[in-house]
C-alpha positions, 0 to 999 in steps of 0.5 A: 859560647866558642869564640874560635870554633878551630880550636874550640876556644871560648869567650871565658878563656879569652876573657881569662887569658885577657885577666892573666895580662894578654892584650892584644890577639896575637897575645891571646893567639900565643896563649890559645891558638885562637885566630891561627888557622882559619882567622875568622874569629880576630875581630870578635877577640878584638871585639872582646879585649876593646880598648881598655886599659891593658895592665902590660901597655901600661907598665911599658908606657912607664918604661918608656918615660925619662928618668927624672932627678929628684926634683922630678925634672928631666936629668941632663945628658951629659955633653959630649967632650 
């Protein structure tokens, strides 16, 4: 069934761009078009992607953890002299 009738994109695309790590609709808007001209299919592709785990999100949430020092503690900022 086309999920974007513009573009003639459909579920099975969304859902393989979604496999291959698009998270969001301007993700799959990058990937496909889907939801750039008319508009009136990102709340189905929102619909579709729901809030699931996103492989991409969680590597950034890593990312954006301190560092930890061996103990696993937080290391210390060094002091300003």
């Amino acid at each position: 069934m086309y999920v974007c009738s513009c573009f003639g994109i459909t579920e099975q695309q969304v859902k393989d761009h979604a496999a291959a790590g698009a998270c969001t609709p301007r993700q799959i808007a990058s990937a496909s078009k889907a939801g750039t001209d008319c508009g009136g299919c990102v709340r189905t592709i929102q619909a579709m992607l729901g809030r699931g785990g996103c492989p991409r999100r969680e590597l950034l949430d890593r990312k954006q953890t301190p560092a930890t020092g061996a103990e696993g503690l937080p290391e210390a900022l060094p002091e300003a002299a």
